[in-house]
C-alpha atoms as one frame of an Amber mdcrd trajectory, in Angstrom:
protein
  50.247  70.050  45.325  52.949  71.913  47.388  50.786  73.985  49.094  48.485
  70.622  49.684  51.383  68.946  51.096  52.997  71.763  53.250  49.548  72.259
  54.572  49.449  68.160  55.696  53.025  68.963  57.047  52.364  71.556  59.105
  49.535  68.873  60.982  52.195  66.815  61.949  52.947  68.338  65.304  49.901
  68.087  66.515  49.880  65.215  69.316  47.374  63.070  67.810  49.389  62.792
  64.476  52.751  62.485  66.200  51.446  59.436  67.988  50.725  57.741  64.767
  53.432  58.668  63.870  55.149  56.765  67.033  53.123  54.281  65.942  54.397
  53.810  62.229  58.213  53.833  63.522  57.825  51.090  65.929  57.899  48.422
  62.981  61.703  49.121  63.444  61.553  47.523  66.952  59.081  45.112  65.645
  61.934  43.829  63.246  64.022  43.224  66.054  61.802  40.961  67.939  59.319
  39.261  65.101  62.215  37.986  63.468  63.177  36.250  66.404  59.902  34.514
  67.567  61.416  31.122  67.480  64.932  32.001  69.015  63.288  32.140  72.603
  59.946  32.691  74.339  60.819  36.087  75.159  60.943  37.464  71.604  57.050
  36.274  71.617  56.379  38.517  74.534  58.300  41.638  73.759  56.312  41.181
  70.277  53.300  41.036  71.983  54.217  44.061  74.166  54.604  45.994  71.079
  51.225  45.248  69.799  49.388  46.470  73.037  51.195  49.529  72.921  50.390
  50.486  69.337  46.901  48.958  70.568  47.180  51.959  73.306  48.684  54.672
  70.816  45.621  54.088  68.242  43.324  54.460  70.912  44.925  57.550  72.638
  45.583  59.125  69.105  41.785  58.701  67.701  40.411  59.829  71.057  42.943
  62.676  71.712  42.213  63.835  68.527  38.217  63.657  68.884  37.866  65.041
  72.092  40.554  68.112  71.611  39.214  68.425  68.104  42.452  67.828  66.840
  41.331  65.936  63.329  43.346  66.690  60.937  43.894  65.170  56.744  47.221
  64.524  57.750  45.783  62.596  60.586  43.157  60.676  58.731  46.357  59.606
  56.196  48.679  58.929  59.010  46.816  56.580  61.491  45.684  54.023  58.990
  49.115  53.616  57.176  50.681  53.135  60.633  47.877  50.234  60.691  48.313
  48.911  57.609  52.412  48.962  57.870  52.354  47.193  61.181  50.106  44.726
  59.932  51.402  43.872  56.546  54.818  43.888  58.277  53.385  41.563  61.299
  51.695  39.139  58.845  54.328  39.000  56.620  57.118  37.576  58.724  54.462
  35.190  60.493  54.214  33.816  56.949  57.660  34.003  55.991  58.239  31.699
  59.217  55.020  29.427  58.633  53.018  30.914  61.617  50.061  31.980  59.288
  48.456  30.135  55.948  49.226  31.592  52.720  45.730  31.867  52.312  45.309
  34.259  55.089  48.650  36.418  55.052  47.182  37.229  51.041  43.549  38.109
  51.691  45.005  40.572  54.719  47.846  41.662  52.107  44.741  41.930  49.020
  42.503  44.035  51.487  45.120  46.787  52.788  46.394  47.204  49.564  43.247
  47.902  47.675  41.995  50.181  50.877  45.314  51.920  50.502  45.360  52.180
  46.600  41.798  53.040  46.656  41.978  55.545  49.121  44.433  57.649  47.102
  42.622  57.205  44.308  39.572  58.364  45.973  41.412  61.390  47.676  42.407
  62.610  44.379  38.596  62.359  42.890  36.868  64.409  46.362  39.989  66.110
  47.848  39.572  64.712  51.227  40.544  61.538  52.987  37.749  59.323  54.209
  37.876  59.120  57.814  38.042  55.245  59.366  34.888  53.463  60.214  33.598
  50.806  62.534  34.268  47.551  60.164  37.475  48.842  59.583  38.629  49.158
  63.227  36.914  46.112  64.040  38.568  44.260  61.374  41.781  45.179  62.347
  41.065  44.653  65.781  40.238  40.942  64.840  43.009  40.721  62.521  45.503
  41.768  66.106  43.770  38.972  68.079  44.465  36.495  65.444  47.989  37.964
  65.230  48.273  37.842  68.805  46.598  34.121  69.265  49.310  33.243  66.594
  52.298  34.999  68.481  51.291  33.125  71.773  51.914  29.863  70.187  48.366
  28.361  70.510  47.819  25.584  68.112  44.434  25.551  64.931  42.770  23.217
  67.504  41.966  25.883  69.749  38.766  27.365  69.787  39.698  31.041  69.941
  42.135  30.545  67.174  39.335  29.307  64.733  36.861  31.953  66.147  39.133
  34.743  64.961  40.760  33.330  61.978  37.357  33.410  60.492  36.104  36.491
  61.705  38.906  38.535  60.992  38.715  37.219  56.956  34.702  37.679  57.129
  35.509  41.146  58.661  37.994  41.828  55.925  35.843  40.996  53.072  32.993
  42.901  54.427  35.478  46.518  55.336  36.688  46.403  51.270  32.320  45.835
  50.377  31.775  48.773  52.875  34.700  50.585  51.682  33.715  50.241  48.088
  30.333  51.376  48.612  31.409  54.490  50.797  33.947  55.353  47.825  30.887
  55.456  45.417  28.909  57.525  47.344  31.509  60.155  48.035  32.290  60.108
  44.421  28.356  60.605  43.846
């Protein structure tokens, strides 16, 4: 397990995996302004700021790391827990404030949580970390439009709030069916 671990480690400079990285610490920024959403409208835009730029760093990291063949384990571990953190963090203050139903905030909760739990348990069975997939980034990128369609103050009568709302539970359904059956088969 050392040698496991100093060999993830020793990933962790490369620029992909620092980005995530980036990525995971800005929830300490995010603290700063989520908590104050309904102080004053700027706290809603700063927010929003930091979404598009860990928007910008998931994007740069995945493709950085694609095109200068730069994929690492540590990277495939890193970049989805900085998702899942920002999220669960996000969502979790929008429902501590009432911005989100409690339905909702649990079946984003439910699905990172069993993706996360299930994706250690599956590293220990294969030895390798499943690398993202489309339903998964889609889901999450539904599940930021929601966040952000929440942040911006736009009321359930609006069209794009119900479009999204839905989707992004469909979506999240459907990643942990995908997920599941992708576990199998690399267990297989």
């Amino acid at each position: 397990m050392k040698l496991k671990l100093k060999y993830l480690l020793a990933d962790l400079n490369k620029l992909p995996n620092l980005l995530s990285l980036f990525r995971l610490m800005l929830v300490i920024p995010f603290y700063f302004t989520i908590t104050r959403l309904n102080d004053d409208y700027i706290y809603r835009i700063f927010t929003i700021s930091l979404i598009f730029l860990a928007f910008i760093t998931d994007i740069l990291d995945g493709y950085l790391a694609r095109r200068k063949n730069m994929i690492t384990e540590m990277g495939k571990i890193i970049d989805p827990l900085a998702d899942k953190v920002l999220v669960i963090f996000i969502v979790t203050h929008l429902y501590l404030q009432g911005l989100i139903l409690g339905f909702y905030y649990w079946v984003i909760i439910v699905r990172d949580i069993f993706i996360f739990i299930g994706g250690i348990f599956l590293s220990t069975k294969i030895g390798k970390v499943l690398p993202s997939n489309t339903i998964g980034k889609l889901t999450v990128f539904t599940i930021g439009v929601f966040i952000i369609i929440t942040i911006l103050g736009l009321q359930t009568d609006n069209i794009f709030y119900h479009i999204f709302f839905y989707l992004s539970i469909i979506l999240s359904f459907l990643s942990v069916v995908v997920y599941l059956i992708r576990a199998i088969e690399a267990i297989r």
